[in-house]
N, C-alpha and C positions, 0 to 999 in steps of 0.2 A: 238476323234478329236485331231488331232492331231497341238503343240503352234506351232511349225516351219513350217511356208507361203511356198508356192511353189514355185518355180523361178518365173513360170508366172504372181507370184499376182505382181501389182506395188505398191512400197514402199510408203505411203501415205506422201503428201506434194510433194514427187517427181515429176513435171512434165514429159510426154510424151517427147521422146529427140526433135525431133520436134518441141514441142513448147516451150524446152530450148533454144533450136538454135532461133526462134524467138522470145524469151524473149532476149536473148543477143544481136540478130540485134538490137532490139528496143533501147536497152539500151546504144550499140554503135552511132546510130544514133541520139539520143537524146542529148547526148556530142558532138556527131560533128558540129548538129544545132543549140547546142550554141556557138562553136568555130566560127563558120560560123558566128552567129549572131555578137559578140564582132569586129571579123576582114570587119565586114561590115561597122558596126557602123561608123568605123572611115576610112573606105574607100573611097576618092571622089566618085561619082556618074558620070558615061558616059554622057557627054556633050549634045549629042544629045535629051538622055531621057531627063537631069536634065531640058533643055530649052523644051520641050514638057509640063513634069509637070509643069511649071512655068506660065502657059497658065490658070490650072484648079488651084492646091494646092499652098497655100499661102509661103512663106520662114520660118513663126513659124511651120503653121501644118506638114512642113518636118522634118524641126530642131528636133522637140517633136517626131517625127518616128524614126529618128534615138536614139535617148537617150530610147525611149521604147524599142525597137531593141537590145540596150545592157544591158539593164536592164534583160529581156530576156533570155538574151543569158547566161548572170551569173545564173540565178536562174534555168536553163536549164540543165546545167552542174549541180549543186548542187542536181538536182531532178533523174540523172540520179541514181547516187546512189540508192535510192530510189524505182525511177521503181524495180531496180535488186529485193528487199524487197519485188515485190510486193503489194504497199502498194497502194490502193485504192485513197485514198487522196492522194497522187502525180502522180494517173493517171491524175486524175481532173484535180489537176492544171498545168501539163503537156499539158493535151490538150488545156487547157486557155489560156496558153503562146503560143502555135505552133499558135494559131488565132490570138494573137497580130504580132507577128515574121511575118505572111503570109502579114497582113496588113501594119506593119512596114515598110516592103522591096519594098512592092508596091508605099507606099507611100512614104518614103525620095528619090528613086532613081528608081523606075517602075524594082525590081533588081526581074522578073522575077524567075530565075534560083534559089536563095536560096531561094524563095515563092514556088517553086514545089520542092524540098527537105524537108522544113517544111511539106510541103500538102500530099509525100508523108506519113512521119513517123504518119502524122495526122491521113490519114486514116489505116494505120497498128496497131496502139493503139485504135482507134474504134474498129476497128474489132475482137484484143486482149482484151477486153474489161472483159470478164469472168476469165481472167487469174489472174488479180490483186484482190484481195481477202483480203488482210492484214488490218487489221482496224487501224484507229487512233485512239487518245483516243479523245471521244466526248465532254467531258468536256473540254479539252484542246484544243478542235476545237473553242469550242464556248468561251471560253476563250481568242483564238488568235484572234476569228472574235472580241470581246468585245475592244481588245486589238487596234487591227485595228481602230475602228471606235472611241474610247479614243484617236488614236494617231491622225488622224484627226484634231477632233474637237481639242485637245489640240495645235498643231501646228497652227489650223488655227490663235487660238483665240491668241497663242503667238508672232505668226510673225504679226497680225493684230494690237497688242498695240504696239509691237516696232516699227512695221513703221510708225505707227498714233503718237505715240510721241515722235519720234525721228528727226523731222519737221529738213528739212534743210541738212539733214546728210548721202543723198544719191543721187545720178545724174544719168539720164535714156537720154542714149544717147547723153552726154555730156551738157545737161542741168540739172540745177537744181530741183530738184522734191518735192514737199510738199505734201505727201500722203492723201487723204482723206480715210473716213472708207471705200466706194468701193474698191479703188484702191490699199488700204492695204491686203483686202483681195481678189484681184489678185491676188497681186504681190506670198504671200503665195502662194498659191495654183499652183502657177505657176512653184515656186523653190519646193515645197514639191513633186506633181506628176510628173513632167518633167526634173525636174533637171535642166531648165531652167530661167538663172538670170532677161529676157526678159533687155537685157541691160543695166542692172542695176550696178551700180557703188560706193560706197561705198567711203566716207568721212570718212577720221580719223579709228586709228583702234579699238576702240570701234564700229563703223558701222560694219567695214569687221568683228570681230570675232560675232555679231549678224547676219548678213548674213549668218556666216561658221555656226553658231549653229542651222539654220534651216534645211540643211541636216543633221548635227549630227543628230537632234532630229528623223527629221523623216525616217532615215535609220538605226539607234539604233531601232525602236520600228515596222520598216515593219520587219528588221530580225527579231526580237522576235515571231511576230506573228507569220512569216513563219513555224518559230520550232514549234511553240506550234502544228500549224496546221497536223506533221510530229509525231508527238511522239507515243508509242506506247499505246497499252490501259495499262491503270493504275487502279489495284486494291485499291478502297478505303474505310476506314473504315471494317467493318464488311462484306462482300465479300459473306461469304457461309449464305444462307439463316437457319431459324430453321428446315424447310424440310430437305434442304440438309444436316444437321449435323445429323438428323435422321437417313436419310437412308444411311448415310456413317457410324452411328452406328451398323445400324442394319447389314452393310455388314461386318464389323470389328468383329462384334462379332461372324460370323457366319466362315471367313476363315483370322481373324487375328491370325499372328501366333507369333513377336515378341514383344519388350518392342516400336520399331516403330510404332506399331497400333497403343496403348495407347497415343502417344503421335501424332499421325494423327489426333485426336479428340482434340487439343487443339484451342483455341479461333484463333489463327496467320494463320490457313491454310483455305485455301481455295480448290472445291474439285471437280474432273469430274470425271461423271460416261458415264462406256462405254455405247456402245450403245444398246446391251441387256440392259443395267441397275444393273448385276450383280458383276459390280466390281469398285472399285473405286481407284483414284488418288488422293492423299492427297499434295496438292503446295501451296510454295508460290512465287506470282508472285515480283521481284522486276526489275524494268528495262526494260531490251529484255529478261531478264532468268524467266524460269519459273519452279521451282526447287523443282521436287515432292523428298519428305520424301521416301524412301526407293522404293522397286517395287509395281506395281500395287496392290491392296489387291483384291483377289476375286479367283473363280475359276480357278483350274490352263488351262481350255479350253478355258478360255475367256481372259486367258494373253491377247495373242497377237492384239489380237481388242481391248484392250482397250491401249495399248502401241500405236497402229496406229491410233485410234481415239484422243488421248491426242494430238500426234502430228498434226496432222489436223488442231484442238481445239488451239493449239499453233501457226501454219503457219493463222490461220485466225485474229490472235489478236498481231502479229506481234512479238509474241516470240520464244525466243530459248528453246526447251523441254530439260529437263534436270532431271535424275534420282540420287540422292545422297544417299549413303550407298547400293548401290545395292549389292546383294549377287552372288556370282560363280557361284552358278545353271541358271542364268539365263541372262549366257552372251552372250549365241551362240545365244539364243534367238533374243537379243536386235542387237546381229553382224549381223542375217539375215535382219534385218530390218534396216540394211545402219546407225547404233549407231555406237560409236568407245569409248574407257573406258578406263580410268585408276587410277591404284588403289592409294588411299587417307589415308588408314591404317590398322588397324586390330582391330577385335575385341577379346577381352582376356576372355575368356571364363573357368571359374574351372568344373572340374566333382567332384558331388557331392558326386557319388557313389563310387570315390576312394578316396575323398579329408582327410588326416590328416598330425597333426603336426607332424610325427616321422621325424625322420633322420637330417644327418647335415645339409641340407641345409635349414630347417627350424627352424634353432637354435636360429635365431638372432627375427623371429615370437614368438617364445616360451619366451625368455629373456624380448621380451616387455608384453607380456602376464602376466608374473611371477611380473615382475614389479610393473605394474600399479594394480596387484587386492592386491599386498601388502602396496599400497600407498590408499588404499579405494576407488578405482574408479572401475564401474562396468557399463554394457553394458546392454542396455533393448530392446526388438523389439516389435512394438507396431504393433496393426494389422487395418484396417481402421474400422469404423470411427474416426480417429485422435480427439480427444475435443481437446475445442478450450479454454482450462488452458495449455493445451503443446504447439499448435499451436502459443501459447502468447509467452514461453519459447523460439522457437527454432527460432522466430521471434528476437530474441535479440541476437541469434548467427549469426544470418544472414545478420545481419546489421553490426553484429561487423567486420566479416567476409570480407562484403564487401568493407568497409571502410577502412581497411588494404591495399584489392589488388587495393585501388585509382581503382575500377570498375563499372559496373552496371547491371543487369539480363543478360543472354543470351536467345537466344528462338530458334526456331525452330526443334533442332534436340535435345534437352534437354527442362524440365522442369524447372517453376520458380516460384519460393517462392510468396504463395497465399493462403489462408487459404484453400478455398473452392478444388483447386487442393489438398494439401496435406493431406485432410481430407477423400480422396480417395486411398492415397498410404499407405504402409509398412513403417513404420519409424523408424531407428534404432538409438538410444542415448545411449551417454555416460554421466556419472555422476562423479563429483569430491568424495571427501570424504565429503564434507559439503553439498552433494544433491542439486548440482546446475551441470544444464547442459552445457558442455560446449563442444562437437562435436555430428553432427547425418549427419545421409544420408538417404533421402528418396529412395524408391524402387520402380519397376514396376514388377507386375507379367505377363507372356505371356499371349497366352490366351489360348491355344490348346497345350500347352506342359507344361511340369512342368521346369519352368527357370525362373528366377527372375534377371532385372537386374538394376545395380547403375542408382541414376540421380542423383539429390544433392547430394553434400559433403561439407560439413562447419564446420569448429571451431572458438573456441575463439584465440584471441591473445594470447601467452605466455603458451599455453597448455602443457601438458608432453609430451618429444619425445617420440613415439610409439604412440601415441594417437590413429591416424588413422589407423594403425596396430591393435589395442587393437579392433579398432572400427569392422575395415571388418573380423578380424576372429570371433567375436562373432556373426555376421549378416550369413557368412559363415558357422557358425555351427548349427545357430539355423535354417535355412531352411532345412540344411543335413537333421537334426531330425524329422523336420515336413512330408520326402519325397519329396524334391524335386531335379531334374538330375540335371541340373545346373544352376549356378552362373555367368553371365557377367558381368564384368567389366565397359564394354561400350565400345565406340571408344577409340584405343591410336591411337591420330593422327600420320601421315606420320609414323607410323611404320612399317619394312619393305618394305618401297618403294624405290625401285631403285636400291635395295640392289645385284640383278643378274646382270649378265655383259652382258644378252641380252634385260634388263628393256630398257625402251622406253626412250629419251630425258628428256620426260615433267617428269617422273617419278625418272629421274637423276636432273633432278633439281630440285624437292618435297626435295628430299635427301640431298642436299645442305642445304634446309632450317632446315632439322631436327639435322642435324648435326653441324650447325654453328649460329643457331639462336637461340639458346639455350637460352640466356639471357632475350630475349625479349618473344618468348614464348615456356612455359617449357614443351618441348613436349619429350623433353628426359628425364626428370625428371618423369614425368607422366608413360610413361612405364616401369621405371624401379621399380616407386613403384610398379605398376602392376606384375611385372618379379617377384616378390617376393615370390608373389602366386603360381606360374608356372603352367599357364592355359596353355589351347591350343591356337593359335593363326588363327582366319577366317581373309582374307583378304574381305576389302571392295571395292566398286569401285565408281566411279563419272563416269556417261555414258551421254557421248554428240554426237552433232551430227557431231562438226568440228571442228577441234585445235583452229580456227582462232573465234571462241565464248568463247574462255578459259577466255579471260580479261572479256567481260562483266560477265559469269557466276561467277568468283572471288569478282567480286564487288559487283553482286545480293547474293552470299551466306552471306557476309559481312554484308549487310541490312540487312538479314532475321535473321544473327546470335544476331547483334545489335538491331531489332525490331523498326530500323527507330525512334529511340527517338523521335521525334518532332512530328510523326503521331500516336503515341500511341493513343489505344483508351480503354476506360474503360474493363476492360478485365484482365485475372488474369495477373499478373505480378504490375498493380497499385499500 
């Protein structure tokens, strides 16, 4: 079976062109009938009708059609967005409003004609009805509904005591008004849903800014809801069940192949499995991006279903699927399937099988080598289970460490200082002459090849230069001996990107950053320690599905990288 789909398969998430083209009518017309509704709003009404209605409907129940109308009409336009997203919850209330809109136009002005343009689009989103599929986040439904009905009660009960004792300090149609508790809570309710002052007039400007603060209030707090009602699903807390950490085990263990498996299994990810069940996606969701850790893990015959089922999985929860550190072999793959990619850095890889210190260029390796073992410092590699008398040890380099770079843990695509994690890895330390530690770097071994590579790297303040030279050749030579091909480095960010003169845009501007942001982050520092070594260099890639999801996927890798400080949940990194 072969990964690369047929032309005839359709790209999953993709709709049929036909009902893009009716997806875009919809969305066209949805904007229009709010434009329609605002320029109505304030449009007289044709004389003939207006004295017709004036026969049946009162001058307030018009007044209050027209202000629903443009009420309408604004949050119409606002949803049209929306529709485009697909998002189930702004079909809803898309069609809630075309009902008010239909009623509205009938009632301020009998305005027939924008009531059958509503009625139209009305029954065209019925009928599209299957097509919106994007969830909102439920909690933040029931949040915004909680929100709503707090905002309510809260207005009624606050424009009810200001007008009850503010006795004297407002006039309803140029008489004087003394509000009783009824009448208070009219007059609310009247300015909160309608927008309407029902004549009201305002003494002094202590009155008018309590007037003006009854729509702040309750226009500040219907937006709120609106959002909430609009957002996308949100993973919260602990996300992947202990089922699912199982069998994402059991599939990593069986076709994990780099130091990204290992770190797929940490507490921050969350995971789908395709639909055979034989492969998994290791994500995490922040925002609209939903940002799996490396390529699919599992059979290489069941890539492609599960790269088209994630995306599904992601159009149905209103994210952007998004693949970070993907490998070369499996870009034509992710191109067939309507992905577009580009590359984020490289990773520095030593061969084991040829690696030593001869020659000039590793003079300056050897010189700190020579150094540090005649100042009495010496290097040790510890194999797992780590005890937890070291684990206490490298706990104090880690803090000191971090406490220098004014930092705090990273996560996602790295490892973080945790007993019970590093009591799992390879740990490699250095020791002064007084047998205290003062730099180490935990390791990952692959699973199905013999490579091993960096996560932690930490020292003490004030260490001897070479330190971390002293550190990776010792770690470097004692895997050589043990047998194993090679040694990665890890990611060097933005290295070589951009660097051809037929590199893409976004990849000429990565390049910008590595080149001139130096100061803020040292990512040309970082390869050049890396250069040292003189690996080979694999390039990586970030595969998405649109240029125009680059900001949000930027801001989602940023939370995942930062681990959302304030949602932390008990989980290693604590």
């Amino acid at each position: 079976m072969s990964d690369t789909p047929s032309p005839q398969r359709r790209i999953p998430g993709m709709l049929p062109r036909t009902t893009q083209i009716a997806l875009w009518v919809a969305v066209l017309l949805t904007g229009m009938v709010g434009l329609v509704n605002l320029l109505s709003a304030v449009t007289p009404s044709l004389p003939e009708r207006r004295d017709w209605l004036e026969l049946f409907v009162p001058f307030d129940v018009r007044a209050s059609g027209r202000v629903f109308t443009a009420i309408a009409g604004f949050l119409l336009i606002v949803l049209a967005a929306n529709l485009m997203r697909r998002k189930r919850m702004a079909w809803v209330l898309t069609v809630g409003l075309l009902v008010i809109s239909i009623l509205g136009h009938l009632i301020k002005g009998f305005d027939y004609e924008e009531s059958l343009l509503a009625g139209v689009l009305l029954i065209q989103l019925i009928i599209m009805r299957p097509v919106f599929t994007a969830q909102s986040d439920r909690p933040a439904i029931a949040q915004g509904i909680r929100v709503l009905i707090v905002a309510v009660l809260f207005t009624l009960a606050y424009g009810t005591a200001g007008f009850y004792i503010l006795e004297g300090r407002f006039k309803v149609d140029g008489q004087p008004m003394n509000f009783g508790l009824i009448q208070s809570i009219l007059q609310t309710l009247a300015m909160f849903f309608a927008a309407d002052n029902a004549g009201l007039e305002p003494v002094g400007r202590f009155a008018n800014f309590f007037a003006n603060s009854i729509y702040i209030v309750g226009g500040v707090t219907l937006s709120f809801a609106f959002l909430m009602l609009l957002r996308p699903v949100l993973l919260r807390g602990d996300a992947a069940t202990l089922a699912d950490r199982q069998q994402a085990g059991e599939i990593i263990n069986l076709y994990g192949q780099s130091s990204l498996a290992r770190l797929a299994l940490l507490s921050d990810k969350s995971y789908y499995f395709s639909p055979s069940g034989k492969s998994v996606v290791a994500y995490v969701a922040k925002g609209r991006a939903a940002i799996a850790l490396g390529d699919p893990i599992g059979p290489p015959a069941d890539r492609s279903e599960a790269i088209r089922g994630f995306q599904l999985f992601c159009d149905r929860n209103d994210w952007f699927p998004t693949f970070y550190e993907a490998i070369p072999d499996q870009l034509s793959l992710y191109e067939s399937l309507g992905f577009s990619h580009v590359q984020i850095g490289e990773d520095a890889i030593i061969d084991l099988t040829t690696f030593n210190l001869k020659g000039k260029a590793n003079q300056n390796l050897r010189t700190a080598i020579n150094r540090l073992t005649k100042t009495g410092h010496r290097a040790e590699v510890f194999a797992p289970p780590i005890s937890d008398n070291l684990i206490a040890q490298l706990k104090s380099v880690s803090d000191e460490w971090l406490s220098s770079k004014n930092g705090s843990e990273k996560r996602f695509s790295i490892g973080w200082f945790h007993s019970e994690y590093l009591q799992g890895c390879h740990v490699a330390v250095v020791y002064d002459a007084q047998n205290r530690a003062i730099a180490f770097s935990s390791l990952l071994s692959g699973y199905n090849r013999k490579e091993v590579t960096i996560d932690l790297m930490r020292h003490r303040t004030g260490v001897e230069k070479g330190t971390m030279e002293f550190l990776f050749v010792s770690m470097i030579q004692h895997f050589q001996k043990i047998g194993y091909e090679g040694f990665n480095l890890s990611l060097s960010p933005l290295a070589g990107v951009g660097v051809n003169p037929d590199a893409r845009r976004v990849e000429k501007g990565l390049n910008y950053f590595f080149e001139h942001l130096n100061q803020f982050y040292n990512f040309k520092g970082l390869h050049q320690f890396k250069e040292k070594f003189q690996p080979r260099w694999e390039p990586r890639y970030l595969v998405f599905l649109s240029v125009t999801q680059l900001p949000d996927i930027a801001v989602g890798l940023v939370r995942a990288d930062s681990g959302d400080r304030l949602l932390d949940y008990l989980k290693p990194g604590d």
